[in-house]
C-alpha positions as CSV (number, residue, x, y, z in Angstrom):
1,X,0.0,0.0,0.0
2,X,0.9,3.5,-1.0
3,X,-0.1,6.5,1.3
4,X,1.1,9.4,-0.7
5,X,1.6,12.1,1.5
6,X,-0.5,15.4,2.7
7,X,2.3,16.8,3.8
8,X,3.9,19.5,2.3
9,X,7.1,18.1,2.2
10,X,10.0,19.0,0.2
11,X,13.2,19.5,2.1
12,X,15.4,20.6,-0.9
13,X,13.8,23.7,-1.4
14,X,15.3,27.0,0.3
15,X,12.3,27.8,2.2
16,X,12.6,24.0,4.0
17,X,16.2,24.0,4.8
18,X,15.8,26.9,6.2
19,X,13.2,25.6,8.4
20,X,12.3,22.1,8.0
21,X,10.4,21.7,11.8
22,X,7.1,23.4,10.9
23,X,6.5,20.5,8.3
24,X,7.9,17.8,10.1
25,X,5.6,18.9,13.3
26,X,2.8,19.2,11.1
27,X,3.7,15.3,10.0
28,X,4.2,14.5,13.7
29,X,0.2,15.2,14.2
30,X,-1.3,14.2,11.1
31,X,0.7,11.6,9.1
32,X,3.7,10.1,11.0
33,X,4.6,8.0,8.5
34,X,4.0,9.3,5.3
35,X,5.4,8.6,1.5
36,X,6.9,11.9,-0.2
37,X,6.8,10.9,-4.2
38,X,9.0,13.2,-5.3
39,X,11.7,11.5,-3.5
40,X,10.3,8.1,-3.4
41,X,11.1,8.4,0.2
42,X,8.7,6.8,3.0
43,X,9.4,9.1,6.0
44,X,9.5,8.2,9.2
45,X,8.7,11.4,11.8
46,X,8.0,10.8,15.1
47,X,10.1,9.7,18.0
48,X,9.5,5.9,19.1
49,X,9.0,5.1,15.3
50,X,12.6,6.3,14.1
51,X,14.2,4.5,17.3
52,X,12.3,1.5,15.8
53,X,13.9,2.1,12.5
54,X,17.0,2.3,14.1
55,X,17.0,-0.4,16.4
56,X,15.8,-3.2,13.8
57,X,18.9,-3.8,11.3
58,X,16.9,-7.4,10.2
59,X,14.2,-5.3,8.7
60,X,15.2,-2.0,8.1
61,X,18.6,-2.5,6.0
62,X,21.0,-0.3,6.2
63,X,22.5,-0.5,2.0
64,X,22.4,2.7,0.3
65,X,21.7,4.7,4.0
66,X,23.3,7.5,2.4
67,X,21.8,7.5,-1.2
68,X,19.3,10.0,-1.1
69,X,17.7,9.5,-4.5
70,X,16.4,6.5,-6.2
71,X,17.6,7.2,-9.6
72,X,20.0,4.8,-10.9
73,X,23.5,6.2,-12.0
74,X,24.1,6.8,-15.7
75,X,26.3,4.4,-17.5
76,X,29.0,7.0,-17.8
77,X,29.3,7.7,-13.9
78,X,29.2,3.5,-13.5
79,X,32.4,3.6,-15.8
80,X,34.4,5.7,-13.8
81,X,33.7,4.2,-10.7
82,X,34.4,0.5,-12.3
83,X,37.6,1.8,-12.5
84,X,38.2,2.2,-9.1
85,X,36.5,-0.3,-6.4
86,X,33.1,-1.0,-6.2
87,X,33.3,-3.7,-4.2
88,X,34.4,-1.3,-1.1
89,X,32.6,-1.1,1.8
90,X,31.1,2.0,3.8
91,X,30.4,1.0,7.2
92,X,27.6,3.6,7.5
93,X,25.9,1.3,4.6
94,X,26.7,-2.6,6.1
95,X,24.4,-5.1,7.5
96,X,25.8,-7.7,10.3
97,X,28.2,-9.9,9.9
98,X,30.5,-7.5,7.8
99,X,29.3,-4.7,9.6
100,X,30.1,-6.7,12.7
101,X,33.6,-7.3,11.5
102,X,34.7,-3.8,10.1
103,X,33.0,-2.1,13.4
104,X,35.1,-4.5,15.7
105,X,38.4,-3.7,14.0
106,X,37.6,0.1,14.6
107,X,36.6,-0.4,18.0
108,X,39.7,-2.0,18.7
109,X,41.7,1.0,17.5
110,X,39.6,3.6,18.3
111,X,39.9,3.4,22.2
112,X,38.8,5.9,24.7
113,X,42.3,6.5,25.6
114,X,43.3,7.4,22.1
115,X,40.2,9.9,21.7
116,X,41.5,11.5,25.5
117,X,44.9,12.0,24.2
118,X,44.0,14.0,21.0
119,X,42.2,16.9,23.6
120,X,45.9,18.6,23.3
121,X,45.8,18.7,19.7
122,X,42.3,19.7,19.1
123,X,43.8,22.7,21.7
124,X,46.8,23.2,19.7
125,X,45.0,23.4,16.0
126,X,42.0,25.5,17.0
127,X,44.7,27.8,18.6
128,X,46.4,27.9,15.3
129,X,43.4,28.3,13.2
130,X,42.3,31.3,16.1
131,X,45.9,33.1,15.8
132,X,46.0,33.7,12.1
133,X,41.9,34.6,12.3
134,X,41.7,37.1,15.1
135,X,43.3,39.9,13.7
136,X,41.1,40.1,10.9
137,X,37.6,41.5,12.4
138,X,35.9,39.1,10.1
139,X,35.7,35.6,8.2
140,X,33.4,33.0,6.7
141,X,33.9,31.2,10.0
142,X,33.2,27.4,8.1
143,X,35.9,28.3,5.5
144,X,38.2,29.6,7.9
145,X,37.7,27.2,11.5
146,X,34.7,25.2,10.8
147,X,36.2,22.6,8.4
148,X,40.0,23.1,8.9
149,X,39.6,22.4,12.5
150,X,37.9,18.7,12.5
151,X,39.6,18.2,9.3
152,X,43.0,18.5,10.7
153,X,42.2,16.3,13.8
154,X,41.2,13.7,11.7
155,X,44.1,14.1,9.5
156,X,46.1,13.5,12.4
157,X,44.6,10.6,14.0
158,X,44.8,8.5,10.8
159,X,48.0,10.1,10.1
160,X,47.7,11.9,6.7
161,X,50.0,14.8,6.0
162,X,48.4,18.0,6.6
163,X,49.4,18.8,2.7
164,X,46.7,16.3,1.4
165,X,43.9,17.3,3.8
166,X,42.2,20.1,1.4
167,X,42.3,17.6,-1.5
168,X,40.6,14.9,1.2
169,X,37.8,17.5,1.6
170,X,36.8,18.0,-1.7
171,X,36.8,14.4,-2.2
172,X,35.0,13.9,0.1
173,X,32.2,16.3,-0.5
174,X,32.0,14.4,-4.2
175,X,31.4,11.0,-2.0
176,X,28.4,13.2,-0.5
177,X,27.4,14.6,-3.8
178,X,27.4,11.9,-5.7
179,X,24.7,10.3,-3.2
180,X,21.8,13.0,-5.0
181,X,20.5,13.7,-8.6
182,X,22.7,16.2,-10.2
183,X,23.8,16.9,-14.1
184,X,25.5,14.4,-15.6
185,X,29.0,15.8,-16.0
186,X,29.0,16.8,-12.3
187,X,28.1,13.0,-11.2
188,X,31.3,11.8,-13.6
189,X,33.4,14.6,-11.7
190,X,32.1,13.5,-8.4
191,X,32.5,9.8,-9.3
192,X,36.4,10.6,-10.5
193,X,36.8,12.2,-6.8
194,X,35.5,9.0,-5.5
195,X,37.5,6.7,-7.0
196,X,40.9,9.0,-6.3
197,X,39.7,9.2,-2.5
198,X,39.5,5.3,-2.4
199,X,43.0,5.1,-4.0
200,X,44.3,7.4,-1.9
201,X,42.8,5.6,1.4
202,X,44.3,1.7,-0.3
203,X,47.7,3.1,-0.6
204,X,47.7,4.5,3.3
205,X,47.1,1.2,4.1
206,X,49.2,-0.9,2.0
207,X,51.9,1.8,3.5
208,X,50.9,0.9,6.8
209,X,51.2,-3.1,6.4
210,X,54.6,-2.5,4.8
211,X,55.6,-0.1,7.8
212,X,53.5,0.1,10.5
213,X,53.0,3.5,12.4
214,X,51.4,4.5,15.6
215,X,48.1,6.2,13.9
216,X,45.1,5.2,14.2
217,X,44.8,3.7,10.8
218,X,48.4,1.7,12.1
219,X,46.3,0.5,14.9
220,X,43.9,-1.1,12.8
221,X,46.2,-2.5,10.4
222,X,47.5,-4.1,13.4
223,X,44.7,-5.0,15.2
224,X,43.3,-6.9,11.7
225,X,46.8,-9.1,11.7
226,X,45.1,-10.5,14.9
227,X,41.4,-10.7,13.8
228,X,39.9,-14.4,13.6
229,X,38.8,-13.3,9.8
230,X,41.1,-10.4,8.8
231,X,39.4,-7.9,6.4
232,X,41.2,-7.3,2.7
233,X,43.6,-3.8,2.8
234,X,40.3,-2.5,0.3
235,X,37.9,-3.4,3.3
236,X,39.9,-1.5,5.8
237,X,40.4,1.2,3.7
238,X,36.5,2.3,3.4
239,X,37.1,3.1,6.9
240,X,39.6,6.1,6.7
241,X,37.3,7.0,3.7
242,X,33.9,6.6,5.5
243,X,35.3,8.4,9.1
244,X,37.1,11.0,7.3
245,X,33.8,12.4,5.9
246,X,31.2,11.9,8.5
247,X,33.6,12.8,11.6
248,X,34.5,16.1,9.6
249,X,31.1,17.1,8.5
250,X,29.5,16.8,11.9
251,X,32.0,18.7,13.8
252,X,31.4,21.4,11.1
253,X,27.8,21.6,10.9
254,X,27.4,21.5,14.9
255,X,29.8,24.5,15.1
256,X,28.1,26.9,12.0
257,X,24.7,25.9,13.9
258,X,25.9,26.8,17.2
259,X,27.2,30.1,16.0
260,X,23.9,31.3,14.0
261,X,21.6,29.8,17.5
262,X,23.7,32.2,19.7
263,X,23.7,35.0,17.5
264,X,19.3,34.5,18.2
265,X,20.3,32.9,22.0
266,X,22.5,35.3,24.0
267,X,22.4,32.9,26.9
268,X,23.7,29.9,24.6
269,X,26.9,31.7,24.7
270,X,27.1,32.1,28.1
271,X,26.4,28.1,28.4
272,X,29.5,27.8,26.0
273,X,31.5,30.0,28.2
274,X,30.8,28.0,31.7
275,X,32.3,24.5,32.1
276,X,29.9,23.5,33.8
277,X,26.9,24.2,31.4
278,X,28.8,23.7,28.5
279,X,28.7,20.0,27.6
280,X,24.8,20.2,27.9
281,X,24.4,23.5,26.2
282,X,26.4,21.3,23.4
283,X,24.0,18.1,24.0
284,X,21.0,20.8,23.4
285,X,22.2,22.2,20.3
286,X,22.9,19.1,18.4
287,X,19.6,17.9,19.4
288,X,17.6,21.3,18.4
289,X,20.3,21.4,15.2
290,X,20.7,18.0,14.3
291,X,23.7,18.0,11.6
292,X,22.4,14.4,10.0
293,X,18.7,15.5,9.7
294,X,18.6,11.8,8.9
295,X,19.7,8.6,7.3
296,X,18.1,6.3,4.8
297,X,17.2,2.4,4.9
298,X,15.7,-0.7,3.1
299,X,13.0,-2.6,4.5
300,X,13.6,-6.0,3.5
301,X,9.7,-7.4,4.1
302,X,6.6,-5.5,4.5
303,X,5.8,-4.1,7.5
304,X,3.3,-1.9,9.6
305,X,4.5,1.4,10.8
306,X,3.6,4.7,12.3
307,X,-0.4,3.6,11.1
308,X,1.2,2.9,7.6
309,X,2.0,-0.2,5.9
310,X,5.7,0.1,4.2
311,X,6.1,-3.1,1.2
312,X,9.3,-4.6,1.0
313,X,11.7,-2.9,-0.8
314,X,11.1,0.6,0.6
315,X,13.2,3.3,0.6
316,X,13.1,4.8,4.6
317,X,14.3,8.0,5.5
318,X,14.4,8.3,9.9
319,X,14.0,11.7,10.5
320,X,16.3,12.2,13.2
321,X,15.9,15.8,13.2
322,X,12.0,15.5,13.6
323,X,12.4,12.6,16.4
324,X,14.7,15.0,18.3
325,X,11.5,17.7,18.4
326,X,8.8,15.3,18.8
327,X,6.5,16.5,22.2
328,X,5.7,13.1,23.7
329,X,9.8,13.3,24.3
330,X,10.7,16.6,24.8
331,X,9.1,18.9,26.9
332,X,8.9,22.4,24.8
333,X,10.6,20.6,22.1
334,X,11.7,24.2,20.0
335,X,13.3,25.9,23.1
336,X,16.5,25.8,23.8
337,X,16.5,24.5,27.5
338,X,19.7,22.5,28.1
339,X,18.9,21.6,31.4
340,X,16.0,19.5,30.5
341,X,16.4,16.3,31.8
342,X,15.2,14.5,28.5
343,X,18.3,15.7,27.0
344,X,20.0,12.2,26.6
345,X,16.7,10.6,24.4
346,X,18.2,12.4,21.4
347,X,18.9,11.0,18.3
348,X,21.6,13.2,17.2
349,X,24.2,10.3,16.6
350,X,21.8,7.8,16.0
351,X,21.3,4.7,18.1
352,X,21.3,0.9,17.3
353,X,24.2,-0.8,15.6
354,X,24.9,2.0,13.9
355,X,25.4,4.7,16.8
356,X,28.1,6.9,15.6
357,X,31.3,5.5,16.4
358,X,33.1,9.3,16.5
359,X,31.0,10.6,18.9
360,X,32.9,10.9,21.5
361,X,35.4,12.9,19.4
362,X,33.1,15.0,18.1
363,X,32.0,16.1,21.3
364,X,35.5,16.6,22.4
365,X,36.2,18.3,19.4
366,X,32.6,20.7,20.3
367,X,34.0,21.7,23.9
368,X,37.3,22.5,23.0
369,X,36.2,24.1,19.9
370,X,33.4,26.5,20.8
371,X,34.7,27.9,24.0
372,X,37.8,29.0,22.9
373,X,36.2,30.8,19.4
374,X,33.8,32.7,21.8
375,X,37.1,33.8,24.4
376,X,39.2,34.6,21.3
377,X,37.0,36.4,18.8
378,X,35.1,39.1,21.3
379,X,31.9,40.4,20.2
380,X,30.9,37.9,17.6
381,X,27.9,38.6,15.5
382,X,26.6,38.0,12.0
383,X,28.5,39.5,9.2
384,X,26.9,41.9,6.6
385,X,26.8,38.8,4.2
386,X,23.9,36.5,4.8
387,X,24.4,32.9,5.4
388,X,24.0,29.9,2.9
389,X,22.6,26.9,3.8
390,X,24.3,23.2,2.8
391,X,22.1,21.5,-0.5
392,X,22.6,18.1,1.3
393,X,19.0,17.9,1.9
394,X,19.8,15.3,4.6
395,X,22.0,17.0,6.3
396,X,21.9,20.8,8.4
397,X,24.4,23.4,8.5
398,X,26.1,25.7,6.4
399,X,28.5,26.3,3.7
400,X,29.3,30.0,4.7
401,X,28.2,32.1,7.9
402,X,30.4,35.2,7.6
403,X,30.4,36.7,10.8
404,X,32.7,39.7,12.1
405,X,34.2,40.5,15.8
406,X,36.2,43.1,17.7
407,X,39.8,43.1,17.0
C-alpha cells in the first residue's frame, strides 16, 4: 500500500532548509509516517517510530543509507567508478556480519584512551586556526575554523599529511554529492573524486602493512593481523574513507549551527563559556540542530509502521531531526533548555548498531572548539553577508556564515 503524503514536504527547497520543523511537526500530528513521491522516500517522523527504524537492522537495512535519490547512476558515472572499487565497503551502509567485522576492528583502535589524548591537539589546531583569524575582524567562520579544525584532527589521528587534507575535503564532498540527482557531467566529476579518495585511502594502508606507524589507521592494520577473519587492505580502507567524511562534517555543521543559535540565543553563549553548562548546552544544540537530519534504509519485508503499511523494498528515510523535536519526548521541544532532563533521548548520533562511532570525538572536538572561538573572537555577531545553507538535503548546517568580531 501507498499513502502518498499530505504533507507538504519538500526538504530541498530553500524555504525547508531553512526551516524544515514546521512540516515535520505538522507530519508528527497528522501523518507520521508518510510517502513523499517526489523522493520516493517513505518518511518516518515521530520519535518511538525512528528508534524503531534504528534499532531493527533485520528489517530496516541499512544498504544505500546515504543515497538520497532513487535514480539509478548513468552508464557514464558506472564507468568511472568500475575503474576504481566497487566492491568497497562504507560501514555507514553494512548489515551484520560485515558490519560486525569492520565495526570491531575500529573499535579496537579507536579506544577511549586514544580519543583523550588527542584533547591537546584539538587545543593546539583551534589555537592555530584562532591566531592567524583574530586579527582580521571578520571571516566565513566554516571556510576559515569550521572545516580546517575537524579536518586537521582527523588528519592527524589517521595520520595523513596535513598537505593532502584540502584535497581529502573536496573528495569527500564528491562522496556526499554523488549520493543525489545532479547533471550528468558533475556525477562523472564526483565519481572521479570517488575513485581518487579510495586510491588514496588503499595506498595509506598498503603503506601501513609494509611499515607500520602509531596512527590510528596503524592500529587497525595491526589490530586486523590479529582478527579471527582479517578484512582485505580495500575493506579496511572504506574506513579512513567513511570516518574522514562523516567525523569532519559533523563537527562542522554543529559549530556553523551553534554560532547562528547564539547569534538569536544570548544565553547559549554564556552556556559555551561556563564549564559546567557547557557540555549540555552542546548536547541541546545538536539535538535542536541535528547536523544528519537523517539517514536512509531498506525494508527487506513489508511491514506496519507509524499507522502505515511500508512493502518490502522501501526506501526509509528516519528523521532524526524531527524525532529530536517530537513532544511526547521533549518537553517544549523548540526551546532551547539544556537543562531538561530528556536531554539524553536524542537521536543526534543515531542509536542501534549503527550509533556513531566518532562521537565521543566529536563532542571533544565541540568543547574545546566553541569555547575558545567565543574567548578569542570578542563580540561575535553575524556578518553583513547573509548565510548559505548546505544543498545536502539530509544534512543541516552551512557552507558559509560570515560573521565579524572586535579586534
Amino acid at each position: 500500500m501507498t499513502t502518498d503524503a499530505t504533507i507538504p514536504f519538500d526538504p530541498t527547497t530553500p524555504e525547508q532548509r531553512d526551516n524544515p520543523f514546521d512540516v515535520l511537526a505538522l507530519a508528527r500530528r497528522e501523518q507520521p509516517v508518510f510517502h513523499a513521491p517526489g523522493l520516493d522516500l517513505w518518511v518516518v517522523t515521530r520519535h518511538e517510530d525512528v528508534l524503531a527504524v534504528l534499532k531493527d537492522h533485520r528489517t530496516f537495512s541499512s544498504a544505500g543509507a546515504l543515497k538520497s535519490s532513487t535514480t539509478p547512476l548513468p552508464a557514464e558515472v558506472l564507468d568511472v567508478l568500475a575503474d576504481g572499487f566497487p566492491q568497497m565497503p562504507y560501514i555507514i551502509e553494512l548489515d551484520p556480519p560485515l558490519h560486525d567485522r569492520i565495526r570491531g576492528l575500529v573499535a579496537r583502535a579507536f579506544t577511549p584512551r586514544r580519543i583523550g589524548e588527542l584533547e591537546p591537539r584539538i587545543e593546539a589546531i583551534a589555537s592555530e586556526l584562532l591566531d592567524e583569524l583574530a586579527p582580521l575582524g571578520h571571516a566565513d567562520i566554516v571556510e576559515a575554523f569550521a572545516w580546517p579544525l575537524p579536518l586537521r584532527v582527523l588528519g592527524e589521528l589517521f595520520g595523513f599529511p596535513r598537505e593532502d587534507l584540502e584535497q581529502v575535503h573536496r573528495w569527500g564532498l564528491d562522496w556526499l554529492l554523488l549520493q543525489q540527482t545532479r547533471p550528468l557531467d558533475e556525477q562523472v566529476a564526483h565519481a572521479t573524486g570517488l575513485v581518487a579518495f579510495q586510491r588514496y585511502c588503499i595506498a595509506a594502508v598498503e603503506d601501513r602493512i609494509q611499515a607500520p606507524t602509531d596512527d590510528l589507521l596503524g592500529a587497525m592494520v595491526a589490530a586486523n593481523e590479529d582478527a579471527d577473519e582479517p578484512l582485505s587492505a580495500v575493506e579496511i580502507a572504506g574506513l579512513p574513507l567513511d570516518l574522514m567524511v562523516a567525523g569532519h562534517v559533523t563537527v562542522t555543521r554543529a559549530i556553523g549551527s551553534a554560532l547562528d543559535r547564539g547569534f538569536r540565543e544570548p544565553a547559549l553563549r554564556d552556556h559555551l563559556l561556563d564549564p559546567d553548562l557547557c557540555a549540555r548546552a552542546i548536547e541541546e544544540i545538536l539535538r535542536l540542530e541535528s547536523p544528519a537530519q537523517g539517514l536512509f534504509r531498506v525494508t527487506t519485508r513489508e511491514i506496519e509502521l507509524g499507522g502505515a503499511v511500508l512493502p518490502q523494498g522501501a526506501r526509509v528515510m528516519a528523521h532524526f531531526a524531527s524525532a529530536n523535536r517530537d513532544g511526547c519526548v521533549f518537553a517544549a521541544p523548540d526551546a532551547y533548555q539544556p537543562m531538561r532532563e530528556d536531554i539524553g533521548a536524542h537521536l543526534a548520533f543515531g542509536k542501534g548498531i549503527h550509533f556513531c562511532i566518532g562521537a565521543p570525538l566529536g563532542r571533544l572536538e565541540l568543547r574545546v572548539a566553541l569555547p575558545m572561538l567565543l574567548r578569542r573572537l570578542p563580540g561575535l555577531r553575524p556578518g553583513a553577508d547573509p548565510p548559505t545553507r548546505e544543498a545536502v538535503f539530509f544534512a543541516r548546517g552551512f557552507t558559509s556564515l560570515h560573521v565579524e568580531w572586535d579586534t
